[in-house]
ZAZASE-768193 format. One record per atom (N, C-alpha, C, CB): residue in three letters; chain; atom name; x, y, z. Coordinates in steps of 0.05 Angstrom, whole numbers, always signed. Atoms other than C-alpha are relative to their C-alpha. Glycine has a CB too. Layout:
N
  resn  chain  name       u       v       w
   ALA      A    CA       X       Y       Z
...
//
This chain:
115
  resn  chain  name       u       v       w
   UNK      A     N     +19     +14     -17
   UNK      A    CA    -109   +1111   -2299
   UNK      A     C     -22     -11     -18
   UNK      A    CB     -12     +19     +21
   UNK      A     N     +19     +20      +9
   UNK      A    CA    -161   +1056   -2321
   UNK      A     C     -25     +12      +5
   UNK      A    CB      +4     -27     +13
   UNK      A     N     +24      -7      +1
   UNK      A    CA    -226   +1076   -2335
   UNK      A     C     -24     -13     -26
   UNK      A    CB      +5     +27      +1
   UNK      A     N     +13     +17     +11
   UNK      A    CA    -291   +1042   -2364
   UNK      A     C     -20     +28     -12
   UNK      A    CB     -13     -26     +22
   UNK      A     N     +26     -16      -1
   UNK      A    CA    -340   +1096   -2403
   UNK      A     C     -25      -3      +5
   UNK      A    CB      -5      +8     -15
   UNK      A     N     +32     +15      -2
   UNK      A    CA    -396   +1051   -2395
   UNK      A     C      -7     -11     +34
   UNK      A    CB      -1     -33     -26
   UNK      A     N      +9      +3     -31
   UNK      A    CA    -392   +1049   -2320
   UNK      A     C      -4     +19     +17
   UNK      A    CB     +16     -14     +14
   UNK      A     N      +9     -14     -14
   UNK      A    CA    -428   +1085   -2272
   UNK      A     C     +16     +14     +22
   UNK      A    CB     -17     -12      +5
   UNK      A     N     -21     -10     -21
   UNK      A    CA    -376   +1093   -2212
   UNK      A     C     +18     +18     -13
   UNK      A    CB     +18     -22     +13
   UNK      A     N     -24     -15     +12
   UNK      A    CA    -326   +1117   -2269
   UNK      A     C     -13     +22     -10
   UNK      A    CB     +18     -15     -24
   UNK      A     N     +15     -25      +6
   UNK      A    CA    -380   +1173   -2294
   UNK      A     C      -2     +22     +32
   UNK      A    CB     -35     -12     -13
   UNK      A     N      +8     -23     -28
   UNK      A    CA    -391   +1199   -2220
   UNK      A     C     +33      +5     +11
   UNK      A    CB     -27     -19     +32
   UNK      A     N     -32      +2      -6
   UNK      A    CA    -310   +1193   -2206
   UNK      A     C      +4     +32     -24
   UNK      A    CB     +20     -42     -14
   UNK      A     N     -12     -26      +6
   UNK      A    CA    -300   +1243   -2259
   UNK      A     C     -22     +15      +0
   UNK      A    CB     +16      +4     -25
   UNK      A     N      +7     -29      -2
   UNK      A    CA    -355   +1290   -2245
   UNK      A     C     -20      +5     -25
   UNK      A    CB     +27     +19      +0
   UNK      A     N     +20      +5     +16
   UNK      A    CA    -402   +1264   -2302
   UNK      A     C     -29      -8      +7
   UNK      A    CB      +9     -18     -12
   UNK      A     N     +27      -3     -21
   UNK      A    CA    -462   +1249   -2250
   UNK      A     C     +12      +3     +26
   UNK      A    CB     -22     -28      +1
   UNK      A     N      -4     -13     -18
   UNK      A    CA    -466   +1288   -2187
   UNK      A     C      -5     -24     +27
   UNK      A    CB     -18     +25      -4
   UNK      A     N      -8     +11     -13
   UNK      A    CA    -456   +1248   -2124
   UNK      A     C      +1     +21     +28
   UNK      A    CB     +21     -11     -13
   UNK      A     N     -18     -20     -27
   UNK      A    CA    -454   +1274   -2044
   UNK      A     C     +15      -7      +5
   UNK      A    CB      -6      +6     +25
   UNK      A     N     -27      +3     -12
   UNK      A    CA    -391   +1273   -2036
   UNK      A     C      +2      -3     +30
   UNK      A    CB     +17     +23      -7
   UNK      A     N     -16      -3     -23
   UNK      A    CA    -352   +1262   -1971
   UNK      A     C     +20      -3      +5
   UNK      A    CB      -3      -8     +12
   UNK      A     N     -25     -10      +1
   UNK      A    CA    -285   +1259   -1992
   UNK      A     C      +6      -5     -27
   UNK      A    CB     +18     -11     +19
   UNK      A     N      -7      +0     +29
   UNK      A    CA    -244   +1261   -2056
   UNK      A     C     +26      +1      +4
   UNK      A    CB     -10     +22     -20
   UNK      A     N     -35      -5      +4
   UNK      A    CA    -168   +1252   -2070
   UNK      A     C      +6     -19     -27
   UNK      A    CB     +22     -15     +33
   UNK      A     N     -12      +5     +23
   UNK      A    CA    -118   +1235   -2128
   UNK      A     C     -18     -31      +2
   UNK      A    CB     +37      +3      +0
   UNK      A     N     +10     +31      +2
   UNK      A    CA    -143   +1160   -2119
   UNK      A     C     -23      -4      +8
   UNK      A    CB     +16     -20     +14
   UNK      A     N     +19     +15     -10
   UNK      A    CA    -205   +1153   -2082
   UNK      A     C     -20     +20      -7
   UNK      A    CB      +2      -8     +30
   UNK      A     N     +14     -10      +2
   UNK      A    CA    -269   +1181   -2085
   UNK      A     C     -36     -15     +20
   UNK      A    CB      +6      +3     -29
   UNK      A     N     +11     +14      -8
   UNK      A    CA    -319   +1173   -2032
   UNK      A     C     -27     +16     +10
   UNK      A    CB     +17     -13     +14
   UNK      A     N     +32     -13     +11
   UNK      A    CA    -404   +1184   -2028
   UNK      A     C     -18     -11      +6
   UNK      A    CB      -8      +1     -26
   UNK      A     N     +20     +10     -12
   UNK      A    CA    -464   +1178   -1992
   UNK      A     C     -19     -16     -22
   UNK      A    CB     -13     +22     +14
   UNK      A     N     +27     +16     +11
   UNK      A    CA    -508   +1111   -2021
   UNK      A     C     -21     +10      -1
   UNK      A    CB      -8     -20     +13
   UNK      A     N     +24      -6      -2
   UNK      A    CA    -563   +1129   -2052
   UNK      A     C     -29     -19     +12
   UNK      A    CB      -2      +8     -24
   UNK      A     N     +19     +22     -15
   UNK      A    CA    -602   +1067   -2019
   UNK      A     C     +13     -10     +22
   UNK      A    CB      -7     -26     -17
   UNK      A     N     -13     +10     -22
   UNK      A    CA    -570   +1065   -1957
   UNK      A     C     -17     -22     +19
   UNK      A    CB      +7     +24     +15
   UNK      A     N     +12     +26     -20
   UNK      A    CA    -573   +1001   -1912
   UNK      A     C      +2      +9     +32
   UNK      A    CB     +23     -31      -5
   UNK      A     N      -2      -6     -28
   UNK      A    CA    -560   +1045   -1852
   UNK      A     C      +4     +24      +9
   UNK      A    CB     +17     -11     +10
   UNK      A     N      -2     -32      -2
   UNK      A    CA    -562   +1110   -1821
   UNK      A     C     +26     +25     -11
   UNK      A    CB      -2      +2     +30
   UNK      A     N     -23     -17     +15
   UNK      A    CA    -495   +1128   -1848
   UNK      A     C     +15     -26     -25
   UNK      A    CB     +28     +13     +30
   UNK      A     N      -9     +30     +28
   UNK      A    CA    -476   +1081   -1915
   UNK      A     C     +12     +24     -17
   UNK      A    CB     -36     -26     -24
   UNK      A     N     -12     -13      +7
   UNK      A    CA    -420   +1113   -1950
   UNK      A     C     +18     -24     -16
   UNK      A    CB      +7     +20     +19
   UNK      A     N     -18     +18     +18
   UNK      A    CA    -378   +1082   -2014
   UNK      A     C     +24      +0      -2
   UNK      A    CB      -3      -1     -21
   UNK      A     N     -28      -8     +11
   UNK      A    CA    -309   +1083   -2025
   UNK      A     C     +10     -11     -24
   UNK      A    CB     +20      -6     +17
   UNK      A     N      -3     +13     +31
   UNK      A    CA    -294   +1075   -2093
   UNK      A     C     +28     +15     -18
   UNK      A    CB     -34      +8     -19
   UNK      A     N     -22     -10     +21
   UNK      A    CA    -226   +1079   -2136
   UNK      A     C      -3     +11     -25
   UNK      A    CB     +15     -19      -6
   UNK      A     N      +6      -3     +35
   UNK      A    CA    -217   +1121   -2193
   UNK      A     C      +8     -20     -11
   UNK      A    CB     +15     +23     -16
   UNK      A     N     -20     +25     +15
   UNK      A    CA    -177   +1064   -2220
   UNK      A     C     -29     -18      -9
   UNK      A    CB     +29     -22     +29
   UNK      A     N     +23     +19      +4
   UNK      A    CA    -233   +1013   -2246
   UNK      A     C     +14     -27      -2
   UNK      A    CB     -18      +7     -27
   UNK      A     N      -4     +32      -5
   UNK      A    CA    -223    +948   -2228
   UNK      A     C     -29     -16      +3
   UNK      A    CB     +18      -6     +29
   UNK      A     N     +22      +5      -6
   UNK      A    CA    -283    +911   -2234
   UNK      A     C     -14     -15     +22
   UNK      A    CB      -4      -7     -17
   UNK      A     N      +8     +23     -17
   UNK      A    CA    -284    +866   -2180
   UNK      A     C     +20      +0     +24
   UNK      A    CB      +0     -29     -17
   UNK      A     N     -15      +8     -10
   UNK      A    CA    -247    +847   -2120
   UNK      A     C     +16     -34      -5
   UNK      A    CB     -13      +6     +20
   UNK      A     N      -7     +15     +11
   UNK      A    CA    -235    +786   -2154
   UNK      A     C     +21      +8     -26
   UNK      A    CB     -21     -11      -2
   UNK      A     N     -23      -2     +13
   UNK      A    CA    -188    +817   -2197
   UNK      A     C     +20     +18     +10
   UNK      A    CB      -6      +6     -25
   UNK      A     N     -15     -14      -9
   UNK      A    CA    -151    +853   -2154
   UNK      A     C     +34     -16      +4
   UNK      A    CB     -17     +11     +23
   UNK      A     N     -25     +15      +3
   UNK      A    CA     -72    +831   -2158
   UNK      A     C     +22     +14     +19
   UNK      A    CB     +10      +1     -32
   UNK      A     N     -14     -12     -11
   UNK      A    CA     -14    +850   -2117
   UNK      A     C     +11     +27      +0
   UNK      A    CB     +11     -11      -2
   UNK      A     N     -21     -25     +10
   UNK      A    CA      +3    +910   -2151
   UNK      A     C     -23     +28     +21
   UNK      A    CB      +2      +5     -50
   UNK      A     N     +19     -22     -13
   UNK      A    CA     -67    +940   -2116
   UNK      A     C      +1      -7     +28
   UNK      A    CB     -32      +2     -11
   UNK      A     N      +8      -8     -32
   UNK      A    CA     -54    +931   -2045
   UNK      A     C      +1     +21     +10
   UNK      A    CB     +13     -11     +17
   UNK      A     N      +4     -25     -11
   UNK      A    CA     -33    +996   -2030
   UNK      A     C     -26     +18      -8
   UNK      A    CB     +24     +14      -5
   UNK      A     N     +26      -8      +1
   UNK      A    CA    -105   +1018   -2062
   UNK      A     C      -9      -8     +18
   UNK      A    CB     -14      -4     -19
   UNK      A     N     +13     +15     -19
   UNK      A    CA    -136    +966   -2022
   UNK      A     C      +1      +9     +31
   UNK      A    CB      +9     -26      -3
   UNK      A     N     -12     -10     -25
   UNK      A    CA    -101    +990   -1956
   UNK      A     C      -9     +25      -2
   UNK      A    CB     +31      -1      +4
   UNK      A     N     +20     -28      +2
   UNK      A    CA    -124   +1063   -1972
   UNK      A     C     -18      +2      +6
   UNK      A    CB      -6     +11     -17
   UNK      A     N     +36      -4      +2
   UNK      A    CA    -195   +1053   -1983
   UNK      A     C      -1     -14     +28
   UNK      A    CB     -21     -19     -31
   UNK      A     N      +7     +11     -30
   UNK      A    CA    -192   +1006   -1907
   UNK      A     C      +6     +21     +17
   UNK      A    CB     +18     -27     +11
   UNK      A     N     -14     -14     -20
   UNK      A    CA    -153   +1054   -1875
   UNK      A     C     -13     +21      +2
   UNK      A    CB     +25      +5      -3
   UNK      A     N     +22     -32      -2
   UNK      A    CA    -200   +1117   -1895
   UNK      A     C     -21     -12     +19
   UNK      A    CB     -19     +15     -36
   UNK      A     N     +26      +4      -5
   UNK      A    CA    -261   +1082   -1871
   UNK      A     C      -1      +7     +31
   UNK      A    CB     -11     -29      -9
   UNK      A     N      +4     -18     -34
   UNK      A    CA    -245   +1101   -1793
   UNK      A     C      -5     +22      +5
   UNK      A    CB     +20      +1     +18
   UNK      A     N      -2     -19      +2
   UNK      A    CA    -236   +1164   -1805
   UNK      A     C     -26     +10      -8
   UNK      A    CB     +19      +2     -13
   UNK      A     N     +23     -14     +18
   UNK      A    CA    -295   +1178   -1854
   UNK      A     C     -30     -10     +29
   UNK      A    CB      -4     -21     -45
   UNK      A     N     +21     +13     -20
   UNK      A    CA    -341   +1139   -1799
   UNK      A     C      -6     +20     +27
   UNK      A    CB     +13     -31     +11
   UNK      A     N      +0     -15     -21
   UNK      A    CA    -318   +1180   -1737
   UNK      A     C      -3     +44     -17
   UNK      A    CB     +36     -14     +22
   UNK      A     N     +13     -27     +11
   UNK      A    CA    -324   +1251   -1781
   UNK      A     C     -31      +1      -9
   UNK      A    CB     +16      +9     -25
   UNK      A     N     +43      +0     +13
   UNK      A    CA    -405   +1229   -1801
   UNK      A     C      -7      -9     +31
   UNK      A    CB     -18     -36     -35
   UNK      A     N      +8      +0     -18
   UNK      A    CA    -405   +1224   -1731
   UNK      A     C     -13     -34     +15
   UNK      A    CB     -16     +21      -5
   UNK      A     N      +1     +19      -8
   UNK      A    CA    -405   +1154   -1724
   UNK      A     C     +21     -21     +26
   UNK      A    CB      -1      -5     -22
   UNK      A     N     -13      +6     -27
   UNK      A    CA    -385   +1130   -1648
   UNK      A     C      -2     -25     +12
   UNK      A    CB      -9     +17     +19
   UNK      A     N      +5     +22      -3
   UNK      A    CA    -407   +1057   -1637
   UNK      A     C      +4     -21     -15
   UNK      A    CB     -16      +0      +4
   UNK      A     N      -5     +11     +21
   UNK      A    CA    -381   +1021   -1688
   UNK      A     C      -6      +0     -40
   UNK      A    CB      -7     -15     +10
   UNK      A     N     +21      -8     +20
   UNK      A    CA    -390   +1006   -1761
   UNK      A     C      +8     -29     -15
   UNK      A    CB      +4     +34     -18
   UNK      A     N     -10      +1     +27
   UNK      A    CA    -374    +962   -1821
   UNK      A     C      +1      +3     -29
   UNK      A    CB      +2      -9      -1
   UNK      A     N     -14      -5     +10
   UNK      A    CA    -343    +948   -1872
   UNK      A     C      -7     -25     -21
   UNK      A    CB     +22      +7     +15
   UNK      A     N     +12     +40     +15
   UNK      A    CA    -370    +889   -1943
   UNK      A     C      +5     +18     -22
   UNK      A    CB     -44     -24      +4
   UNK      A     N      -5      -2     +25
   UNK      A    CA    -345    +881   -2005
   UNK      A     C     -18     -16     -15
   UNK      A    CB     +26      -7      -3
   UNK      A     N     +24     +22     +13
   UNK      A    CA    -398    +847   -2047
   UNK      A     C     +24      -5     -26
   UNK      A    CB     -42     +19     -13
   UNK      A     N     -31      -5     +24
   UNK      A    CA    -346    +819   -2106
   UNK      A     C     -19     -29      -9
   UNK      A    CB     +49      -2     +15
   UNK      A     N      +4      +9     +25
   UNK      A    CA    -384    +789   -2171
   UNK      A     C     -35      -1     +10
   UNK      A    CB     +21     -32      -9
   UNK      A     N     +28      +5      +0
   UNK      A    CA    -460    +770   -2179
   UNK      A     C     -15     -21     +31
   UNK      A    CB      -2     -15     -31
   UNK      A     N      +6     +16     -26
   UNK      A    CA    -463    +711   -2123
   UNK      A     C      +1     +14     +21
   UNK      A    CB     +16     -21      +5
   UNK      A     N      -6     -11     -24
   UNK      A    CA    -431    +752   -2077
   UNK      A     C     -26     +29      +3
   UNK      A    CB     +37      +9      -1
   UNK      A     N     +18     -27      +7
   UNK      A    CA    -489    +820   -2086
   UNK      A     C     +14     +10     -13
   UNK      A    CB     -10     +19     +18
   UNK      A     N      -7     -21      +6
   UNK      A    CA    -444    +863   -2123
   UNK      A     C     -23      +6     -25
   UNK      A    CB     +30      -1      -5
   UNK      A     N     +15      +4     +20
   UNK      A    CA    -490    +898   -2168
   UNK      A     C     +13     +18     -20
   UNK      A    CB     -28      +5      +6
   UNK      A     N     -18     -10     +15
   UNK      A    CA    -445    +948   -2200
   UNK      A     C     +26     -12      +3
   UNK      A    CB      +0     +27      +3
   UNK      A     N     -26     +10      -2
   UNK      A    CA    -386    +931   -2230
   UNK      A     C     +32      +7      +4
   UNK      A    CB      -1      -9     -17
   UNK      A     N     -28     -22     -10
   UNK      A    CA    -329    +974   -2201
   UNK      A     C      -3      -3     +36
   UNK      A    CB      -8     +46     -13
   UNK      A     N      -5      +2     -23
   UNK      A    CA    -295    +954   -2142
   UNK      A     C      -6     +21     +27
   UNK      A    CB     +20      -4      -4
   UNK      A     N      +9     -17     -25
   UNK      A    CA    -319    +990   -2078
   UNK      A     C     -10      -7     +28
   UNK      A    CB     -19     +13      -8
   UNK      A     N      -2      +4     -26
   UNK      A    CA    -326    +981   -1999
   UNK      A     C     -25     +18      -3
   UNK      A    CB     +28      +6     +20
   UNK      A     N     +15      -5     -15
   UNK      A    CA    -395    +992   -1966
   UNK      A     C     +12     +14     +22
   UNK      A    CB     -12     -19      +4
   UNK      A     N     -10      -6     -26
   UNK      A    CA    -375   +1031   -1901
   UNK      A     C     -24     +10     +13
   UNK      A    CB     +24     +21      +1
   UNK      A     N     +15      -7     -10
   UNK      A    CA    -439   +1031   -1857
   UNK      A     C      +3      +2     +32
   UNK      A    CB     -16     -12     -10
   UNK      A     N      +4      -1     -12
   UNK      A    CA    -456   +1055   -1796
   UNK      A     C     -22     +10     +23
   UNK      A    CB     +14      +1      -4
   UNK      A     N     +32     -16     -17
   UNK      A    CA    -510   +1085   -1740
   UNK      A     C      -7     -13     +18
   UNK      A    CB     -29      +2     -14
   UNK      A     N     +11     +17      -7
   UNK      A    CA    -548   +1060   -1695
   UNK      A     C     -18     -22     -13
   UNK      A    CB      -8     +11     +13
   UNK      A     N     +20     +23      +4
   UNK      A    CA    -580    +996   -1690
   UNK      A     C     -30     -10     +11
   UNK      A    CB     +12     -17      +5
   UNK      A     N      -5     +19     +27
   UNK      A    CA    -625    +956   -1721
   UNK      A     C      -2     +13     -21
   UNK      A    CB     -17     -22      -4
   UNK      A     N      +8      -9     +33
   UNK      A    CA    -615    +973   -1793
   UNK      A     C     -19     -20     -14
   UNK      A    CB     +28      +0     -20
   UNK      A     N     +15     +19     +28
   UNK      A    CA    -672    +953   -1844
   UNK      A     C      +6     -20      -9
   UNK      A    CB      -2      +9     -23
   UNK      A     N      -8     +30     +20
   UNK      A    CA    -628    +911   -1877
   UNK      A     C     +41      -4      +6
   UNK      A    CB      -9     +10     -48
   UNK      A     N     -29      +2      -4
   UNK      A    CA    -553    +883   -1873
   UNK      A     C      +6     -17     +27
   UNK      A    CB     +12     +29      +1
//
């Protein structure tokens, strides 16, 4: 598996900075924002490092499908019952500000501060 030492997602993925967890498996790894945009803002982030959704290629859809498919799940266990979503920020234009692919998954009531 692909990994960057000089990136932040790939230091908290293996357990090199501490992170609240809310779930963890062979591939994913997923963790309450520390600047959340909403009463529940949670990341899902691949061990795999890809930097971007812009480089993502056929071979990662079944990642891609993973990390969508958790986010119902992880939403309705944080007790989230009215909806939520779901933004990929992918390169500098778009917000991403770290560079390791990862899904926002917010939710809560509304209005949020920001988003």
């Amino acid at each position: 598996m692909s990994t960057d030492p000089n990136c932040l997602f790939c230091k908290i993925a293996s357990g090199q900075i501490p992170a609240r967890k809310v779930h963890e498996d062979d591939e994913l790894l997923v963790f309450h924002d520390i600047h959340p945009w909403a009463p529940v803002h949670v990341l899902v982030v691949p061990r795999l490092h890809v930097a971007s959704l812009a480089e993502v290629g056929p071979e990662h859809a079944p990642l891609l499908g993973r990390m969508l498919a958790l986010a119902p799940r992880l939403m309705r266990d944080l007790g989230v019952t009215n909806g939520f979503r779901v933004v990929v920020n992918t390169g500098p234009d778009g917000g991403q500000e770290l560079m390791h692919l990862h899904l926002h998954v917010m939710g809560g009531p509304r209005p949020w501060a920001r988003g």
